[in-house]
C-alpha positions in Angstrom: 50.1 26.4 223.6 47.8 28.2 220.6 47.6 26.3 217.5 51.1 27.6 215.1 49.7 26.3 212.2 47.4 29.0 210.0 46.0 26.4 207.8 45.3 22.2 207.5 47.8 22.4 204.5 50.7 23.7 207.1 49.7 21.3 209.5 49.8 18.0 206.8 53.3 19.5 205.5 54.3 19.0 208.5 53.4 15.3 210.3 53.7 14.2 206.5 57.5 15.5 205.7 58.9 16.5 209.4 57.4 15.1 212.6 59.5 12.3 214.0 56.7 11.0 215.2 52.6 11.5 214.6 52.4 13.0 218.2 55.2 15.4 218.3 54.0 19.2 218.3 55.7 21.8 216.3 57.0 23.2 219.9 58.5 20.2 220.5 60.1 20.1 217.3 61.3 23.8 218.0 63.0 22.7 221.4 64.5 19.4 219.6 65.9 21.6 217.2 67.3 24.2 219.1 68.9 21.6 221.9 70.4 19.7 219.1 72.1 22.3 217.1 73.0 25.3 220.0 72.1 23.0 222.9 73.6 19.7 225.3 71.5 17.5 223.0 70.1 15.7 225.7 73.0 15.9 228.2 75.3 14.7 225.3 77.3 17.8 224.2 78.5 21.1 225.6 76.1 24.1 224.9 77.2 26.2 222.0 75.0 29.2 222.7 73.7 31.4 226.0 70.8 29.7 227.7 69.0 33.1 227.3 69.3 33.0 223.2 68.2 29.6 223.1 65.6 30.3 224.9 64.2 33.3 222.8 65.3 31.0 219.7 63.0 28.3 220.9 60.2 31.0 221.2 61.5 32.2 217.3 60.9 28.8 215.9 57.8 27.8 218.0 56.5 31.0 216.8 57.4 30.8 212.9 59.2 34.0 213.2 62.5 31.8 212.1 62.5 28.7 209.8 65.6 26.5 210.1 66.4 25.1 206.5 64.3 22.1 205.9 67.2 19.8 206.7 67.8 21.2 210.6 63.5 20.4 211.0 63.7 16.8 209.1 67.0 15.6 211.5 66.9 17.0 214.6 66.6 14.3 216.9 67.4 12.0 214.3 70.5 9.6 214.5 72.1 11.4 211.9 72.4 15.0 211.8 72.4 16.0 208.0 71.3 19.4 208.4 72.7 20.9 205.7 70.2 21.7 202.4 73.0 21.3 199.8 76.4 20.9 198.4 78.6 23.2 195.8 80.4 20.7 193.5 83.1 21.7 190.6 84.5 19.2 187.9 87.8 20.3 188.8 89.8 18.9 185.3 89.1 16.9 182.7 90.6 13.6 183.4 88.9 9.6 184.1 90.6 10.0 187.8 88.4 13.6 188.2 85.4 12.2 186.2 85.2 9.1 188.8 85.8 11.3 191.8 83.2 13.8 191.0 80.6 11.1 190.6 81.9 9.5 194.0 81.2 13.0 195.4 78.1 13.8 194.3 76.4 10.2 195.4 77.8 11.0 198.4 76.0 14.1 198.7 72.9 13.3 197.3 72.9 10.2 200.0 73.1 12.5 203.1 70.0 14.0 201.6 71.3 17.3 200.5 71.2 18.4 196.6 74.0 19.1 194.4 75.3 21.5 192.1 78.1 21.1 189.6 79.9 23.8 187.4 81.4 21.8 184.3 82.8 24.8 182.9 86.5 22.8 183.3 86.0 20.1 181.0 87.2 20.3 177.5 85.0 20.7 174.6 83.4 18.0 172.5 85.3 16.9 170.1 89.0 18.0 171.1 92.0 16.0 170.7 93.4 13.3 173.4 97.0 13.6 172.9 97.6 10.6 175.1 95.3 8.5 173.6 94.8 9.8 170.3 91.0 9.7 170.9 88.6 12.8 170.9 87.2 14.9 174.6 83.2 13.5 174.8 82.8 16.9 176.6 80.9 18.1 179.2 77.2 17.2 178.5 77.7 12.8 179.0 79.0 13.7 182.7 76.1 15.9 183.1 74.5 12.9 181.8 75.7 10.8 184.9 75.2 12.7 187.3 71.3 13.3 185.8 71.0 9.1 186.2 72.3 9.2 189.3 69.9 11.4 191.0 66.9 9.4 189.2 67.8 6.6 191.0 69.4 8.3 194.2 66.7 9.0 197.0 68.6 11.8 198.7 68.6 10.6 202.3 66.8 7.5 201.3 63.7 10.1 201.7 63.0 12.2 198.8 64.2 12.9 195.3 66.8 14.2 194.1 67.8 17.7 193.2 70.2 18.5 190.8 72.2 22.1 189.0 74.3 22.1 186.4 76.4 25.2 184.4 78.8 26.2 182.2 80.8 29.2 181.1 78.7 31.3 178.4 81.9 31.3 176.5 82.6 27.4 176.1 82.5 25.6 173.0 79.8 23.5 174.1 77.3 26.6 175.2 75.1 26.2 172.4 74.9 22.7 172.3 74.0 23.1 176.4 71.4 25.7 175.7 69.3 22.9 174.0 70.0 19.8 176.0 66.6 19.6 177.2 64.6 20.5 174.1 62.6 17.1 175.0 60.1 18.4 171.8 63.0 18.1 169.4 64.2 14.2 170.6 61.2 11.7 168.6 60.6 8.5 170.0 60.2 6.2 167.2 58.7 7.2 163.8 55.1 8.1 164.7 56.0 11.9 165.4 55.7 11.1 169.4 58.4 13.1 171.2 60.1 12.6 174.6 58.3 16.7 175.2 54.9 14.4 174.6 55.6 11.4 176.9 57.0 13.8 179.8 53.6 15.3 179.8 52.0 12.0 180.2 54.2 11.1 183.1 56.5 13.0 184.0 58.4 10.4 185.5 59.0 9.4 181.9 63.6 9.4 181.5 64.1 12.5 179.2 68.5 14.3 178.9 68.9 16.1 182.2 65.2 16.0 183.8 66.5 15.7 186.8 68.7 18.9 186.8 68.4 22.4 186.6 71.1 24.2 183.9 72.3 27.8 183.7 75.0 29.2 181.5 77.6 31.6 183.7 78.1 35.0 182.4 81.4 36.8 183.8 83.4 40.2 183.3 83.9 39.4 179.5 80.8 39.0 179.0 79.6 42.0 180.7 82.1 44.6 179.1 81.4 43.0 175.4 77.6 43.8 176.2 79.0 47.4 177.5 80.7 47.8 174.0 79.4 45.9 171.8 75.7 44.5 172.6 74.4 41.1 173.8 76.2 38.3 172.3 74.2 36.0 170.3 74.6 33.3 173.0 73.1 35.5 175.8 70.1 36.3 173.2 69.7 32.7 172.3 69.8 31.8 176.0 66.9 34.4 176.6 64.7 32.3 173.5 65.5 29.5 175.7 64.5 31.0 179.1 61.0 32.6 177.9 60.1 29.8 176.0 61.2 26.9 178.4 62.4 28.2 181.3 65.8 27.0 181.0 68.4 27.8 180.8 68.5 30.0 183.6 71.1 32.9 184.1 74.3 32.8 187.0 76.1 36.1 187.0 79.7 36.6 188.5 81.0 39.5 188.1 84.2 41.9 189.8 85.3 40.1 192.8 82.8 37.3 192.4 83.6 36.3 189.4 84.6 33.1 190.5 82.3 32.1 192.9 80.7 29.9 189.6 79.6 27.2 192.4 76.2 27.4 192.9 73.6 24.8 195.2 70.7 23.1 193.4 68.6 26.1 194.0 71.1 28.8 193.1 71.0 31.2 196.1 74.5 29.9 198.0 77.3 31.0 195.9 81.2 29.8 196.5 84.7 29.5 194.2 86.0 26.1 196.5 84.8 22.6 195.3 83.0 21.0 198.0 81.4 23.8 200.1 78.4 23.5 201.6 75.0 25.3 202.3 73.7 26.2 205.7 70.4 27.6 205.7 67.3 29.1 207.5 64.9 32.3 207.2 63.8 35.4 209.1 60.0 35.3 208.6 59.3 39.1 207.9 55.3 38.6 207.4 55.1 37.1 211.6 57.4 40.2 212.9 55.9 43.3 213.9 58.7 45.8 214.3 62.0 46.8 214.0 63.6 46.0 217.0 62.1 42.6 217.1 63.5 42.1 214.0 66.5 43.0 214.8 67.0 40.4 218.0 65.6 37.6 215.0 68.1 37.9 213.0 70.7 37.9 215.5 70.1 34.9 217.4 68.9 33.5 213.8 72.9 34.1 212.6 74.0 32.4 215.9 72.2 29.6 215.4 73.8 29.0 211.4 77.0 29.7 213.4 76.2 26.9 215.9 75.4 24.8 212.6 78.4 24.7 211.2 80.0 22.6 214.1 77.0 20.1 214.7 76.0 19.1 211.1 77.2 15.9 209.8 79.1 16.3 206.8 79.3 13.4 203.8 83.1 13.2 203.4 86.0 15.4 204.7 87.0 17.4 201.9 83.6 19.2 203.0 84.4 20.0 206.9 87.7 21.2 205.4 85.8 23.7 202.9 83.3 24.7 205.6 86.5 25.1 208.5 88.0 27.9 205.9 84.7 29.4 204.4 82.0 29.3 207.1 79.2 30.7 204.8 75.9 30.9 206.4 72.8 31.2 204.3 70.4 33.1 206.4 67.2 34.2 204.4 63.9 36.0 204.2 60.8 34.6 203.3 57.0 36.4 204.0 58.3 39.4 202.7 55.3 40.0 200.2 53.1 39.7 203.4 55.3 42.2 205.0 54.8 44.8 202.3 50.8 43.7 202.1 50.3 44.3 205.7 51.5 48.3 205.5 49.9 48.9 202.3 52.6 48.8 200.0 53.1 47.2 196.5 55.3 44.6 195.5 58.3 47.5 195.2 61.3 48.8 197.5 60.0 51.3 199.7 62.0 53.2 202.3 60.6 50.9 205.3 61.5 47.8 203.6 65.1 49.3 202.4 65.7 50.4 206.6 64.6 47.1 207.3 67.2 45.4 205.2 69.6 47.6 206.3 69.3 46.1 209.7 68.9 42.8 208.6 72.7 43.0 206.1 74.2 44.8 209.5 72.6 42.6 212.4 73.7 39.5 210.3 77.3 40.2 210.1 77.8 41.8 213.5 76.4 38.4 215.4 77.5 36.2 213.4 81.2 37.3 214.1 80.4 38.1 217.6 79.4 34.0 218.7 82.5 33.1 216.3 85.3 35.3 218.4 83.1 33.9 221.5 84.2 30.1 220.3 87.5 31.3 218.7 86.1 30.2 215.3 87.1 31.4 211.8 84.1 34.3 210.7 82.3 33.5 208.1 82.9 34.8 204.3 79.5 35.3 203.6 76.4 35.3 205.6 73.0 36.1 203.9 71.4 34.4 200.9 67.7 34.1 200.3 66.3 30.7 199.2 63.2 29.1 197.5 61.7 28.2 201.1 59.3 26.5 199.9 57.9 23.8 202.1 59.0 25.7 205.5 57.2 28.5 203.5 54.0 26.2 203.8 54.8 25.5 207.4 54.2 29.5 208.6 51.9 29.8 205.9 53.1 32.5 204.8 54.9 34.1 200.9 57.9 32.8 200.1 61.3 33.9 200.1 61.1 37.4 198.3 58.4 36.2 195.9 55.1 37.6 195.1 52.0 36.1 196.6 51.5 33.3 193.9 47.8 33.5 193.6 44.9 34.4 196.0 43.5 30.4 195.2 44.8 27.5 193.6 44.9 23.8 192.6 47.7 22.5 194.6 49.1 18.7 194.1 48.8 16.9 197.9 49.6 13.1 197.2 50.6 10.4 194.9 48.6 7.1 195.0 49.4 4.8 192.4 49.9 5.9 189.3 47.2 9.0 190.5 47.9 12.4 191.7 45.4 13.4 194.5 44.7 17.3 194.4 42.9 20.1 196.7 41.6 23.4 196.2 44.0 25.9 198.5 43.1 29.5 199.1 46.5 30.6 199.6 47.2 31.3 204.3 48.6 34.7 203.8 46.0 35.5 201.3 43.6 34.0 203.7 44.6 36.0 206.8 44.6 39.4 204.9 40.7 39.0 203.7 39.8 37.1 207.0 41.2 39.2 209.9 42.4 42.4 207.9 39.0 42.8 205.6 41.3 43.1 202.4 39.3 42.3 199.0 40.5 39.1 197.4 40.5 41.3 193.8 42.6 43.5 194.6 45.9 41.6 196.0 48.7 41.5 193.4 50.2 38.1 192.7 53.1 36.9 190.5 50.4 36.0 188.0 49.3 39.6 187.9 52.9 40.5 187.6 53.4 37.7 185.1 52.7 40.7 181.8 55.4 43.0 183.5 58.5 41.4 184.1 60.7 44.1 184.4 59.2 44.8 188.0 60.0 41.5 189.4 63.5 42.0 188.0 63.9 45.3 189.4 62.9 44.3 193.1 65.2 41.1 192.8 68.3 43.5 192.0 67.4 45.9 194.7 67.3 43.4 197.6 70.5 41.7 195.9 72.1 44.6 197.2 71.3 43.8 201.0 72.4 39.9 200.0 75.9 39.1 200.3 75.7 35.8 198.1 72.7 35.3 195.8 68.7 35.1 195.5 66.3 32.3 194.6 63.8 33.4 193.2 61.6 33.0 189.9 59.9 35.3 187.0 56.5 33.8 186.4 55.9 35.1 182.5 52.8 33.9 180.2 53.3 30.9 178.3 55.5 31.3 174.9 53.9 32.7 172.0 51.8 34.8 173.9 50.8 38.3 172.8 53.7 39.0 175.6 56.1 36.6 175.9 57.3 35.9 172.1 60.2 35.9 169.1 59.5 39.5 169.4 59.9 39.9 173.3 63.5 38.5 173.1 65.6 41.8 172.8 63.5 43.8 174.9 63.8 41.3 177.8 67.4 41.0 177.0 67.8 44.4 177.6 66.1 44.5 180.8 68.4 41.4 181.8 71.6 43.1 180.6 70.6 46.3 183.0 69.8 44.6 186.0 72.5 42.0 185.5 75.1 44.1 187.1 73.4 44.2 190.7 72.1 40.2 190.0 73.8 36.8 191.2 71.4 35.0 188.9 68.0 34.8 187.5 65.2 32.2 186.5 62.0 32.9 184.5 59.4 30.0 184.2 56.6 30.3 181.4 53.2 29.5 182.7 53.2 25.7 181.4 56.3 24.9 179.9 56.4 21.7 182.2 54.2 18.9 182.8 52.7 18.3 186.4 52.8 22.1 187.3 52.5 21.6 191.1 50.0 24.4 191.4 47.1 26.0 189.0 45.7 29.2 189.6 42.2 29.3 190.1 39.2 31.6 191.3 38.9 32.5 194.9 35.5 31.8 195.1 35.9 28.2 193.1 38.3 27.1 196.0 36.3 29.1 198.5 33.4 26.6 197.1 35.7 23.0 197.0 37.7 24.0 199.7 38.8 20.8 201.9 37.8 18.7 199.3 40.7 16.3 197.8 40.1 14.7 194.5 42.4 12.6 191.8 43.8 13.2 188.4 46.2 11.1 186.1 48.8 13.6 186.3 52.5 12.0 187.0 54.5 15.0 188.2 57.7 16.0 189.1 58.1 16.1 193.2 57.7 12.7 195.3 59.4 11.9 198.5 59.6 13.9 201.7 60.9 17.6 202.3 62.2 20.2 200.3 65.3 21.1 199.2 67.2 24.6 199.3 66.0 26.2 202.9 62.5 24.4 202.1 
């Protein structure tokens, strides 16, 4: 078979994070996959799905047109079958028995290799009364605390590091004080004016409050008709301070009939109101599809397959298989949608193909998805699309991720961690690369999120108008300059609040990240023609970042 792999940095993601062995082929992973999740897996099991469909889903994954969630590449044909990305956690009360039980949870998740997310919205403020003990509520930051330390020193599935959400009502007593939990430049370490921002930039490895996690504040029907009569509250304009100029906290909206789906996975984009649910993820890759129809056929056997997951993944305790019994959600995603709209011309915008295309993809979802469930007498699902980050599996078809922009044309891209050294390489981006290579498309003038990165309003606007295709929610984030900017500033603040507050009806949730605002950025933008000039060329830095370990997380 022809070579799947676009570029060497697909082909390293994948014998360094997914082969079982150095030998295996990506078709062979394809067929492992699909025999172990629809299939006998190897004479063991009854088939779950039409030889036919497995057959054209071999020739789906074989052919990068659909990613299985990173977990369903890492396990198949592994002992265990963790496939499942990540698991939607809620402090259910305030009491030691619930504190205790929630930690026993979450290490149980994080072991299988799947990443957590938590809303603490339940426990009582800092500072209230104990009647039974006459003490006072430490609130809910220490637990978020815990479950931070745990993840540090949890490798989720023995294999990789942890990955970690946390959130809280926008109306809890504790909101403000959450909003700067991780202002690391505020926290001095001794008397020398050295601060914990300073030493996670020399290795960010460095223990700093709730590094490990990643924190939104929830914003629900009160909040949206106090906005409708009265303005942004300060909270939501202090949370938007926070977001340009650190990137977190991030924004979870839950509104109408969603308003209590508050549960969110460690990437954002699976949404549920029940404690212990569970993702289930892969992606449609729009950029290796060529027309409707063809698209159409991918995302049905694509649905059948998440259906077929949901009764062969391994789950980390039962409370989960009796969550995932009653819900059912599956997760299935885009990714190479950027390509898509770079192929026929188009800018980073809805346009009336894409919308028709969507269209099929909300229907065709649905339709077999509840077709193979009456087929096996199952319970259909309550939800069935959400887009995720896809990154690493993003790297495998080499192609843009989820419904994000093109990040650059070129960049600086960590590779591997030797010592206390990081060894980079200069990347000129695959989908990049095929457009100027086999379409003749200048390198100047393809839009990236770094062009977009002085016009934020556009990324929001496309995220809220595919939200309406998506059924749960949407990973994806706002690249903005760095803080004090001549854009992104003390001045910026009410105007991007405004934008937020007008898109935040058709949103699940929103992240912006401010070029810099962590150490050990995983990639640097650069000029084509300097990675053009270095390319294949690996070299070290001292640069402790932020991602060890094998695999992604959230459908990577």
């Amino acid at each position: 078979m022809s070579d799947p792999f676009r570029t060497e940095q697909a082909r390293h993601v994948f014998h360094d994070k997914y082969a079982l062995t150095q030998a295996e082929t990506w078709h062979q992973r394809a067929l492992t996959i699909v025999d172990d999740v629809c299939g006998t897996r190897s004479g063991r099991l009854a088939p779950i799905m039409a030889a036919s469909d497995r057959d054209f889903l071999g020739h789906c994954i074989s052919g990068m047109k659909f990613l299985p969630g990173g977990r369903y590449i890492y396990y198949a044909g592994r002992d265990a079958q963790f496939f499942n990305n990540c698991f939607l956690l809620r402090a259910e009360e305030d009491t030691r028995e619930e504190w205790g039980a929630l930690t026993h949870r979450a290490t149980d998740c994080l072991m299988s290799g799947g990443g957590i997310g938590v809303d603490y919205s339940r426990i009582r403020p800092r500072g209230r009364l104990l009647r039974r003990t006459g003490g006072s509520a430490s609130g809910p930051l220490p637990l978020m605390q815990i479950i931070n330390e745990m993840g540090r020193n949890v490798m989720q599935g023995g294999s990789r590091r942890s990955a970690i959400y946390a959130s809280l009502n926008w109306m809890h007593d504790d909101a403000k004080e959450f909003l700067h939990a991780k202002d690391w430049h505020k926290l001095p370490i001794g008397s020398n004016g050295y601060t914990v921002w300073d030493a996670k930039m020399a290795d960010f490895n460095y223990p700093a409050p709730l590094d490990m996690t990643n924190i939104s504040l929830n914003y629900d029907d009160n909040f949206k008709d106090l906005v409708e009569n009265d303005g942004p509250p300060d909270i939501f304009l202090e949370n938007v301070r926070q977001a340009l100029s650190s990137g977190e906290p991030g924004f979870s909206f839950n509104f109408g009939d969603k308003q209590n789906e508050t549960l969110r996975n460690a990437c954002t984009e699976v949404t549920s109101e029940d404690d212990s649910d569970v993702c289930n993820l892969g992606s449609v890759n729009m950029g290796a599809i060529d027309s409707l129809a063809e698209f159409q056929d991918v995302v049905s056997v694509a649905s059948k397959f998440l259906v077929c997951g949901t009764l062969r993944a391994d789950l980390p305790y039962h409370k989960v298989k009796q969550v995932r019994e009653k819900n059912r959600r599956l997760g299935l995603g885009l990714m190479g949608v950027h390509e898509w709209l770079l192929k026929r011309g188009y800018k980073y915008q809805m346009c009336d193909e894409l919308a028709k295309w969507l269209t099929v993809y909300e229907d065709e979802s649905k339709r077999s998805a509840d077709a193979h469930c009456s087929r096996f007498f199952l319970s259909t699902p309550k939800a069935y699309r959400a887009i995720a980050p896809t990154g690493s599996i993003g790297i495998l078809a080499s192609t843009t991720t989820g419904i994000e922009p093109l990040y650059a044309v070129a960049y600086k891209r960590r590779r591997l961690l030797k010592g206390d050294r990081w060894h980079y390489e200069y990347v000129v981006d695959g989908t990049a690369q095929t457009l100027i290579q086999e379409l003749g498309v200048d390198p100047e003038t393809i839009e990236t999120a770094a062009d977009l990165a002085s016009d934020p309003e556009r990324r929001i606007k496309f995220q809220a108008e595919v939200q309406d295709y998506v059924d749960m929610s949407i990973s994806s984030t706002v690249n903005i300059p760095a803080w004090d900017s001549t854009v992104e500033n003390e001045e910026a603040v009410r105007n991007i609040a405004g934008i937020i507050t007008r898109y935040a009806p058709r949103l699940r949730g929103l992240t912006f990240y401010p070029d810099g605002a962590r150490g050990g950025q995983p990639l640097t933008r650069v000029e084509y023609a300097t990675a053009i000039k270095h390319k294949g060329v690996v070299f070290e830095e001292n640069d402790i970042c932020s991602i060890t370990g094998k695999g992604g997380t959230c459908g990577a």
